[in-house]
C-alpha positions as CSV (number, residue, x, y, z in Angstrom):
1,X,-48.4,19.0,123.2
2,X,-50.1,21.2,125.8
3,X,-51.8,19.5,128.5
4,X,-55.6,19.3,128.2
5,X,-57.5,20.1,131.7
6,X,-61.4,20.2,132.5
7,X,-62.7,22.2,135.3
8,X,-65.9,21.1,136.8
9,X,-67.9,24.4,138.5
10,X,-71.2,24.1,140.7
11,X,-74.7,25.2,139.3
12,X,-76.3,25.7,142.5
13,X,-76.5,29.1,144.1
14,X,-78.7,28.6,147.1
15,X,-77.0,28.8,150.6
16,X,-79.5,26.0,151.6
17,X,-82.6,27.4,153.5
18,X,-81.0,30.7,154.7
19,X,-82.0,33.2,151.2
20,X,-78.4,33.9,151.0
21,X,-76.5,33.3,147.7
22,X,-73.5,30.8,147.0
23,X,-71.8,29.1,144.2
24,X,-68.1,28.9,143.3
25,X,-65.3,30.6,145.4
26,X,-62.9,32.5,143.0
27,X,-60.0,32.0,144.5
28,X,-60.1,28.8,144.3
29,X,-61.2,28.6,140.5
30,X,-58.3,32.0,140.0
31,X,-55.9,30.5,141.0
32,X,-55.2,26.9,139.5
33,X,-56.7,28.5,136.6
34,X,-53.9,30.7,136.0
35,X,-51.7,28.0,137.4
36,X,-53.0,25.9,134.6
37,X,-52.5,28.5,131.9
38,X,-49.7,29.9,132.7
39,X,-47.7,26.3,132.7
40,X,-49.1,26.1,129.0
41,X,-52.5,23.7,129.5
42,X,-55.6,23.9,127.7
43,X,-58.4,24.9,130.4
44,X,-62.1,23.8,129.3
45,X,-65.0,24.7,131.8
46,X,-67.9,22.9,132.2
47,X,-71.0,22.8,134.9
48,X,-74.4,20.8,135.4
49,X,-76.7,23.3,133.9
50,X,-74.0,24.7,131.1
51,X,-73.6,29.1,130.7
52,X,-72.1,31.2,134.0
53,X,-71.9,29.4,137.3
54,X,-72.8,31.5,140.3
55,X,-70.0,33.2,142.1
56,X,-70.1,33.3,146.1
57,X,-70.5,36.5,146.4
58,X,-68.8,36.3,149.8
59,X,-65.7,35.2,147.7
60,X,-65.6,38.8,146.0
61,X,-65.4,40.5,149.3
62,X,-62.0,43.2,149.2
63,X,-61.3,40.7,152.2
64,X,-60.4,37.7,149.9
65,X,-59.2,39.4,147.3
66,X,-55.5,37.9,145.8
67,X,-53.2,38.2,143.0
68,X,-55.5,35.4,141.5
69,X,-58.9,36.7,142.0
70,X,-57.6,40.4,141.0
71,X,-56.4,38.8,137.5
72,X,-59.6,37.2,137.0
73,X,-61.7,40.3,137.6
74,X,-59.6,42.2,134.5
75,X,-59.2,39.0,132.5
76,X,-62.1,39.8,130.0
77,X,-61.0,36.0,127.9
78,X,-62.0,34.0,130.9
79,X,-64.6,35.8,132.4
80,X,-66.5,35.3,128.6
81,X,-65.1,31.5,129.1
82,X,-66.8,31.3,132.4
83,X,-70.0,32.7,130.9
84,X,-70.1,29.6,128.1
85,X,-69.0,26.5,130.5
86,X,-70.2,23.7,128.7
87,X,-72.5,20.9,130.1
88,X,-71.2,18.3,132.3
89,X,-73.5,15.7,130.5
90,X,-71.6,17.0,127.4
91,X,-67.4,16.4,128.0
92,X,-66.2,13.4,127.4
93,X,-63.1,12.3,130.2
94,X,-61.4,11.1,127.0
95,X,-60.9,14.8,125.5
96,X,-58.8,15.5,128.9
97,X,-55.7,14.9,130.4
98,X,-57.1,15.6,134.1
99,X,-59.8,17.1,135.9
100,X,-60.0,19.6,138.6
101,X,-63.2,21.1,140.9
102,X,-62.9,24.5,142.8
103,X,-65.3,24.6,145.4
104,X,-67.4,27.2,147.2
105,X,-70.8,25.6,149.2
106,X,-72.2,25.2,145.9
107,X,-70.7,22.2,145.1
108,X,-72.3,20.4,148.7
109,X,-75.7,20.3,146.3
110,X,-75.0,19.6,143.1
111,X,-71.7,17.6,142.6
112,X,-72.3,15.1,144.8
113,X,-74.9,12.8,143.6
114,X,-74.6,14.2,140.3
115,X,-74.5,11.2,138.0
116,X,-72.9,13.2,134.9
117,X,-70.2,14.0,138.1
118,X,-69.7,10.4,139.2
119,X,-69.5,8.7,135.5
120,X,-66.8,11.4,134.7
121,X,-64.5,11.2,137.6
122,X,-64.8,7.2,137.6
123,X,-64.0,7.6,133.9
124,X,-61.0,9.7,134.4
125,X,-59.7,7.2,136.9
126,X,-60.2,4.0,134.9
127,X,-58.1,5.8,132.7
128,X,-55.6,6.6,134.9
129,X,-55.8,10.2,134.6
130,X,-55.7,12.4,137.7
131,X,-58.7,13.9,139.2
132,X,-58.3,17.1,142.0
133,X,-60.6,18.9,143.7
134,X,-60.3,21.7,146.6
135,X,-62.4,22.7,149.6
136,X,-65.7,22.0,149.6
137,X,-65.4,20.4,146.3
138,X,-63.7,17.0,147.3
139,X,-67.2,16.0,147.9
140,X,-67.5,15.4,144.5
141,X,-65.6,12.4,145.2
142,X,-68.1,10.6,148.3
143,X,-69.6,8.5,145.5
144,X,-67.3,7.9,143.2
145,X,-66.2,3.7,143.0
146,X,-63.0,2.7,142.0
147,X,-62.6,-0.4,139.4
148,X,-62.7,-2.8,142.1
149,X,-66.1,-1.1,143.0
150,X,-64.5,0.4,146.2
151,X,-65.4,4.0,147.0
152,X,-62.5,6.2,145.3
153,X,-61.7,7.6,149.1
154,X,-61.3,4.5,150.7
155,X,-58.3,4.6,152.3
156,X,-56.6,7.2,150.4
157,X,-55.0,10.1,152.0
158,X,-57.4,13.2,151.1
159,X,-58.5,16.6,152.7
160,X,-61.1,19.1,152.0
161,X,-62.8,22.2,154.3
162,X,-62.6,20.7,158.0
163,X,-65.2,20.8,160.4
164,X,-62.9,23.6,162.7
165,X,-63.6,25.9,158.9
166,X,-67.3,25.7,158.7
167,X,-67.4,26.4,162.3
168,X,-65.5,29.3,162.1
169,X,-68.0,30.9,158.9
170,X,-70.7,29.9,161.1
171,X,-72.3,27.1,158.4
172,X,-72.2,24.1,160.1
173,X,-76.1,24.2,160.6
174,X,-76.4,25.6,157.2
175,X,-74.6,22.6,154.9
176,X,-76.5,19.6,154.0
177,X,-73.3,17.2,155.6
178,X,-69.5,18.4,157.0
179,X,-67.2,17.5,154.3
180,X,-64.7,16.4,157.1
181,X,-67.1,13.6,158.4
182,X,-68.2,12.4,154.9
183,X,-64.4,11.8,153.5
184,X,-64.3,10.1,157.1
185,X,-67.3,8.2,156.8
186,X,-66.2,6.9,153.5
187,X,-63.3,5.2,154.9
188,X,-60.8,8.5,153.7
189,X,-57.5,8.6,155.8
190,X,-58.9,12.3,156.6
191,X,-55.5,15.1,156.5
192,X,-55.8,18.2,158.0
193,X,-53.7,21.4,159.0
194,X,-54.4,24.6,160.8
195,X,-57.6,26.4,159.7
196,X,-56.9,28.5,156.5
197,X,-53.0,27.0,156.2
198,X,-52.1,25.4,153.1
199,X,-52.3,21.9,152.7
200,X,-52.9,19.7,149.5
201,X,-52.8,16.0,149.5
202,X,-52.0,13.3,146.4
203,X,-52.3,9.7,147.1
204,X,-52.6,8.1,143.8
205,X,-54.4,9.7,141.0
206,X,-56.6,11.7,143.8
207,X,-55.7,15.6,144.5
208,X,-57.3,17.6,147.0
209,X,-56.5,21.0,149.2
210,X,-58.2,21.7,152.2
211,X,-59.5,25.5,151.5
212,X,-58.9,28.4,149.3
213,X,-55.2,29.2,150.5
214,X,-54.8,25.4,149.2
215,X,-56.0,25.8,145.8
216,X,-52.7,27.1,144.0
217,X,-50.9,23.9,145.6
218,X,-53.9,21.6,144.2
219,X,-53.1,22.7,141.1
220,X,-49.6,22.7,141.4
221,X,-49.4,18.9,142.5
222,X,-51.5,18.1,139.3
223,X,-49.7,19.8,137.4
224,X,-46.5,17.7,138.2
225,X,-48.3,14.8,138.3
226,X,-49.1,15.4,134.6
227,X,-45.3,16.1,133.8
């Protein structure tokens, strides 16, 4: 039977205080989507607020343009998925094998203390179903508590966008905390490589790449995990 995986977007488009946009970066939703697909899963999308998730538009720049992202922008079947995610407060972890969050800034805003989020993710580990995220978006695990009411982190190997990234696109002053310092801070054994280089991490059920070259192996990991 073909695997069943949820992907959890960001609603929030606001690049804090600056009037700049942000939202999801395609790569990392291109990518271990069509890793997802083409292994023969069942890819559901869902979001806070429900409809089309904002892109970054940054992420559509000719600059960061791959195989993945150039696939996406001709795949007409899931750019109309990606119009119609469904609500967060709306999917059931039950219905789903695993869950997996690109990232893009957006994510910093509204999948952190998101309590649809939280109630998911816990629900997917109580049932011992693997939960990934990349970038930006393994903040979506800070609050998260374990069974034993631990925080999911807590001593877990785990990566996400370092401090040396958001330093180097100049948003260190513009993000609400460094995803770096939080895993830290939340008792995360923190992994990282050299800026941009691929890294993905699994210790347990928990998944996470460090940045958009990492997303493919993210999703690759899960994938195996799954069988």
């Amino acid at each position: 039977m073909a695997k069943k995986i949820l992907m959890v977007l960001t609603s929030h488009s606001e690049l804090g205080n600056t009037g700049e946009k942000t939202g999801f970066w395609v790569e990392e939703f291109a990518a271990p989507y069509y890793a997802f697909v083409d292994a023969g899963a069942e890819v559901t999308l869902a979001s806070p607020a429900g409809g089309q998730p904002p892109i970054d538009p940054t992420s559509t720049l000719s600059d960061f343009e791959t195989a993945a992202t150039k696939r996406y922008d001709n795949d007409s079947a899931a750019q109309t998925l990606m119009a119609n995610t469904k609500k967060l407060s709306e999917v059931n972890a039950s219905d789903f094998d695993a869950v997996f969050y690109p990232g893009g800034h957006g994510p910093l805003w509204d999948l952190v203390d998101n309590s649809d989020s939280i109630s998911l993710i816990e629900k997917f580990v109580k049932e011992q179903k693997p939960v990934a995220a990349v970038c930006h978006a393994s903040a979506a695990f800070l609050n998260v508590k374990d069974e034993q009411g631990n925080t999911l982190v807590a001593s877990k190997k785990v990566t996400g966008f370092s401090n040396s990234e958001e330093a180097a696109v100049q948003l260190t002053d513009v993000v609400p905390f460094l995803v770096e310092d939080e895993l830290i801070k939340k008792g995360g054994d923190y992994q990282k490589t050299d800026d941009w280089g691929v890294l993905a991490v699994e210790d347990g059920l928990v998944i996470t790449g460090q940045n958009p070259a990492s997303s493919e192996l993210a999703a690759k990991k899960l994938l195996t995990k799954l069988g």
